[in-house]
FIKOLDREN-642044 format. One record per residue (C-alpha): residue in three letters; x, y, z. Coordinates in steps of 0.05 Angstrom, whole numbers. Last residue first. Example, Ala and Ser with C-alpha at 12.3 -4.5 7.8 and 13.67 -1.06 7.14 Angstrom:
BEGIN
PT  guti       x       y       z
PT   SER     273     -21     143
PT   ALA     246     -90     156
This chain:
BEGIN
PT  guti       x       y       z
PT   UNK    1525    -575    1837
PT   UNK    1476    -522    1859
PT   UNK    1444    -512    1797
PT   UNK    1383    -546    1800
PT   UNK    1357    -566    1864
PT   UNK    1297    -526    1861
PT   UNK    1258    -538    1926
PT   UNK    1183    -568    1923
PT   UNK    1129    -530    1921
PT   UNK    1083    -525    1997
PT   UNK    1019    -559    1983
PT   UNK     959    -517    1991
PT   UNK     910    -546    2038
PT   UNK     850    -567    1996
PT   UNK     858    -642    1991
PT   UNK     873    -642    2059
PT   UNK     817    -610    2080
PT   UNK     775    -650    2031
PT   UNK     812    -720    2064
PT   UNK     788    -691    2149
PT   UNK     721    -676    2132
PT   UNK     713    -746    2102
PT   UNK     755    -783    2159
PT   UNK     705    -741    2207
PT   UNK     638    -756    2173
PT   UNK     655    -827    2174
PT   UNK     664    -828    2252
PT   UNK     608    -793    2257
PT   UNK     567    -842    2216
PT   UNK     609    -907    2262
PT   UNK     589    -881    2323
PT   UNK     510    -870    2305
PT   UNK     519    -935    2283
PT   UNK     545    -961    2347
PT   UNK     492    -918    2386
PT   UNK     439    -952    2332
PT   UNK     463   -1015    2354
PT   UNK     461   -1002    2434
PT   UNK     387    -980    2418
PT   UNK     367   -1040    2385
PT   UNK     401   -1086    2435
PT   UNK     369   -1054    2494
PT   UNK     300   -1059    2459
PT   UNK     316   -1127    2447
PT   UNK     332   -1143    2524
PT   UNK     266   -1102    2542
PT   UNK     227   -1145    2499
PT   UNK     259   -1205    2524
PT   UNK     243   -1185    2593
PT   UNK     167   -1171    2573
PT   UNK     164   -1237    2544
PT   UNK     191   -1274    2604
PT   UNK     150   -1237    2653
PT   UNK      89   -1250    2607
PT   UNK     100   -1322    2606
PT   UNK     106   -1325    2683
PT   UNK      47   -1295    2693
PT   UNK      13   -1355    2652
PT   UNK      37   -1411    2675
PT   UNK      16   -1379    2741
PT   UNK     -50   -1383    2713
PT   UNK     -48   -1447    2683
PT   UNK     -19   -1481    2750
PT   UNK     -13   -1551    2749
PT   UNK      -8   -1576    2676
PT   UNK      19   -1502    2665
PT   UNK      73   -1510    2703
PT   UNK     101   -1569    2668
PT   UNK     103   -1518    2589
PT   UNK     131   -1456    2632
PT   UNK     187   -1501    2649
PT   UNK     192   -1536    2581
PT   UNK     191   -1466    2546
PT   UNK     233   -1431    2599
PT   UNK     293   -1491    2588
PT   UNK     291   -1478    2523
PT   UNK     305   -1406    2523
PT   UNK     355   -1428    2574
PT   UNK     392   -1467    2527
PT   UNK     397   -1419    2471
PT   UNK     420   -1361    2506
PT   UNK     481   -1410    2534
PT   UNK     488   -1426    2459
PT   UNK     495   -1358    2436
PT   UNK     539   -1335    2502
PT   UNK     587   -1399    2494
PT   UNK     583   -1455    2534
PT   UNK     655   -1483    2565
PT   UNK     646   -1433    2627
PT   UNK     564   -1434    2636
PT   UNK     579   -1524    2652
PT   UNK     491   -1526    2666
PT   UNK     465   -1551    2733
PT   UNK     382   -1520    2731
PT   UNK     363   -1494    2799
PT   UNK     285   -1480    2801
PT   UNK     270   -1406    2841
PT   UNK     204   -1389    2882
PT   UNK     187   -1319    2885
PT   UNK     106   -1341    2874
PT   UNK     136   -1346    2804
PT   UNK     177   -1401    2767
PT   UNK     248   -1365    2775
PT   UNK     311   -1395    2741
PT   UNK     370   -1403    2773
PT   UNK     431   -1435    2738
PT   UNK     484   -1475    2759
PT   UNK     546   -1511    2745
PT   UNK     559   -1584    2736
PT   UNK     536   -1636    2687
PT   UNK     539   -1706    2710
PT   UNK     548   -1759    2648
PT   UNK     605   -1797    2708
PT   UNK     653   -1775    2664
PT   UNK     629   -1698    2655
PT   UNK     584   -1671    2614
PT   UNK     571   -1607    2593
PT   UNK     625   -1602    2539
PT   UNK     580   -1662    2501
PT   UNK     528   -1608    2501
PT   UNK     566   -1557    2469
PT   UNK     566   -1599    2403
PT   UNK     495   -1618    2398
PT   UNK     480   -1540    2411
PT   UNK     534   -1523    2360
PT   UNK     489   -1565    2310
PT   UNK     415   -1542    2332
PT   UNK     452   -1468    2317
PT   UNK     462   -1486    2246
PT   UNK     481   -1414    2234
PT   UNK     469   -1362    2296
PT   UNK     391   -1335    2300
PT   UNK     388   -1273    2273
PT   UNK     367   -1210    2319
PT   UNK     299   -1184    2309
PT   UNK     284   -1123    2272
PT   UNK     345   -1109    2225
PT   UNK     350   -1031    2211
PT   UNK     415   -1020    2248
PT   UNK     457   -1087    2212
PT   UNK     428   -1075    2141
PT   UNK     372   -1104    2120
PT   UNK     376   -1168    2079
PT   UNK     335   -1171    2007
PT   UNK     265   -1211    1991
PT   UNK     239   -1178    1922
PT   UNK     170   -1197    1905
PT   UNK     176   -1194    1826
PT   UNK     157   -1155    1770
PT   UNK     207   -1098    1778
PT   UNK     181   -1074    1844
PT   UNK     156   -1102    1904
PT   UNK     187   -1098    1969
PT   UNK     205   -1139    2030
PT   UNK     265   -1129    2081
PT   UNK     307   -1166    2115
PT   UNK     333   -1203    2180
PT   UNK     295   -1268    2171
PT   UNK     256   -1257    2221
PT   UNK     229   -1184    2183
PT   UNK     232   -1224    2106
PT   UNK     178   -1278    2137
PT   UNK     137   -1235    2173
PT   UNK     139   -1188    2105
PT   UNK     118   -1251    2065
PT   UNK      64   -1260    2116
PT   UNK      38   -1185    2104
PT   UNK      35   -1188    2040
PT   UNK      -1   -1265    2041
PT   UNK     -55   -1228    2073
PT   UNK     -69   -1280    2141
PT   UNK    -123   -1329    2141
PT   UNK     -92   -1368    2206
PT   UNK      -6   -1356    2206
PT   UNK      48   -1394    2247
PT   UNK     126   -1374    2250
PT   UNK     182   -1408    2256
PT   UNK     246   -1402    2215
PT   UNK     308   -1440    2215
PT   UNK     372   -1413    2175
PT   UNK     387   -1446    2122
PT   UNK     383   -1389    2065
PT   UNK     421   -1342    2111
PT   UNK     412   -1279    2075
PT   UNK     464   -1248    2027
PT   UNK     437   -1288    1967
PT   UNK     381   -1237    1970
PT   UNK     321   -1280    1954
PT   UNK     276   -1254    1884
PT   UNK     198   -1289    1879
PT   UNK     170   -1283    1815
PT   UNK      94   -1294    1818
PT   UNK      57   -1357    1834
PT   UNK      34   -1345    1902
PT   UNK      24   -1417    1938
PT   UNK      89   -1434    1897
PT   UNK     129   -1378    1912
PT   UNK     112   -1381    1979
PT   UNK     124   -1458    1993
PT   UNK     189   -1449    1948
PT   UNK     205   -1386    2003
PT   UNK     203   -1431    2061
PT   UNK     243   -1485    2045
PT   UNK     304   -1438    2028
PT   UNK     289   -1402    2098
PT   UNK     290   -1463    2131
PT   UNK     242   -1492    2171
PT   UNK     246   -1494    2248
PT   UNK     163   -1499    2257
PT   UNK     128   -1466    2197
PT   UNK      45   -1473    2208
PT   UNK      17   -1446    2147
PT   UNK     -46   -1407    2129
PT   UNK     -52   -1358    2069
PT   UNK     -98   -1311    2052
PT   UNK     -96   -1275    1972
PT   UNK    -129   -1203    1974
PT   UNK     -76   -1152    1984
PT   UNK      -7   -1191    1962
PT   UNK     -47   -1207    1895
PT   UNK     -72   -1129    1892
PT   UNK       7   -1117    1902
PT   UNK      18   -1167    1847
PT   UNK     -23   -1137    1798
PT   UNK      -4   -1069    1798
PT   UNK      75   -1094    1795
PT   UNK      49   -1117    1733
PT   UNK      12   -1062    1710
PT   UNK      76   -1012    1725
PT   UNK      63    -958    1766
PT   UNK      56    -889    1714
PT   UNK     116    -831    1753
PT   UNK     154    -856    1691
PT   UNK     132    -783    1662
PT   UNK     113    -737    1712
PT   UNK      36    -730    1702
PT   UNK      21    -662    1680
PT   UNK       1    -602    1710
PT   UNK     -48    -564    1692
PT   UNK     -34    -498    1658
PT   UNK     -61    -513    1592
PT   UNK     -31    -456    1543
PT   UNK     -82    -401    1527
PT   UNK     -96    -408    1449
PT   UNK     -49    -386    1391
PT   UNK     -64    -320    1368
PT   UNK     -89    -330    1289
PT   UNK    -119    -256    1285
PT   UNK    -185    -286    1270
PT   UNK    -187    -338    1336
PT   UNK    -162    -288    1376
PT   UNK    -222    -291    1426
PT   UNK    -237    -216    1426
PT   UNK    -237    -229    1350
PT   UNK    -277    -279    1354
PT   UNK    -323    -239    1404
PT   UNK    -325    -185    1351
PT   UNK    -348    -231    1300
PT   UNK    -405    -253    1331
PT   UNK    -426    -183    1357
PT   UNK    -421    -155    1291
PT   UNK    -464    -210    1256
PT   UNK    -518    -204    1304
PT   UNK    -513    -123    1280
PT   UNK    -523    -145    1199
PT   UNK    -581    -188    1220
């Protein structure tokens, strides 16, 4: 009995808990504190998970569009005031995450979505990270304008335009290219493709077809172009600002020479 009770106290003591040391301290680490996701935020990215939507938006405007969301989600729903609230938007979704709809939406618009304080936050993207380019302001409205530039007296428009319809066959389209400007001139022809491509199909599906590709492939290529010939610009415009900055702190530390005394010599 008297050795059992040796042995216990000995690995007390071997444990420090009779000469009072304080234990080990816990070594794991420890959450960061803030580092805790707010609930509500939580929430409305499990929301943005699950929820499927299905709209059909053909030339709406970006105001319109974001009471339908806002609605059909029910959770705060924050617009940059620097976007173009008016400009048209079309897109069509089947049984699509509503997440990934609003982030559709925010990428044609020429923004950005995120989720944080409690609300779906809808803000612009600057100039290098926007996506697609935006569409000019009230763009149906210079159209309408252009178009009276067209004409002539006799309602003849003049000028022309080639446009190829496959098989290496061309359709000449009389448009007035000097009094259009580039945006509107864009405009036109992207038109002009849809109702082409939209005939030829009637008759030839397949080469309907072929020729939709081509045309989506060039625009591809003419975005890709874009992208990259903004980046180069903001490529310019960081060195550029790296340069005015290394030029003020050398400046700033070049000693200045003291001025002369002119006391005294009068």
């Amino acid at each position: 009995m008297r050795l059992t009770l040796v042995v216990v106290l000995a690995a007390l003591w071997l444990r420090g808990g009779l000469c009072g040391e304080p234990a080990a301290p816990d070594k794991r680490p420890k959450p960061a504190a803030g580092a805790e996701e707010p609930e509500a935020d939580k929430r409305i990215k499990e929301l943005l998970k699950t929820k499927k939507v299905t709209f059909d938006f053909v030339e709406t405007p970006i105001a319109d569009v974001m009471n339908f969301m806002q609605g059909l989600i029910g959770v705060n729903l924050v617009v940059d005031p620097n976007l173009d609230k008016q400009m048209p938007l079309t897109l069509r979704v089947n049984e699509m995450p509503v997440g990934q709809a609003l982030q559709w939406i925010a990428r044609l618009a020429g923004g950005k979505m995120d989720v944080r304080d409690g609300a779906v936050v809808i803000e612009a993207a600057k100039e290098g990270e926007r996506e697609f380019a935006v569409k000019p302001k009230h763009e149906k409205a210079l159209l309408k304008a252009d178009h009276e530039k067209m004409l002539r007296k006799g309602g003849q428009p003049f000028g022309k335009v080639s446009l190829p319809i496959g098989n290496g066959g061309t359709l000449e389209i009389t448009l007035d290219e000097e009094d259009m400007g580039p945006e509107i001139r864009a405009l036109v022809l992207r038109m002009l493709h849809r109702q082409l491509i939209a005939e030829l199909a009637k008759q030839d599906p397949e080469g309907a077809a072929r020729l939709r590709e081509a045309m989506e492939h060039r625009l591809r290529l003419e975005m890709e172009e874009r992208m990259r010939a903004l980046q180069k610009e903001a490529e310019i415009r960081r060195r550029a600002a790296e340069e005015d900055a290394r030029r003020g702190m050398e400046k700033r530390e070049k000693p200045q020479k003291p001025e002369p005394d002119n006391k005294g010599q009068f």
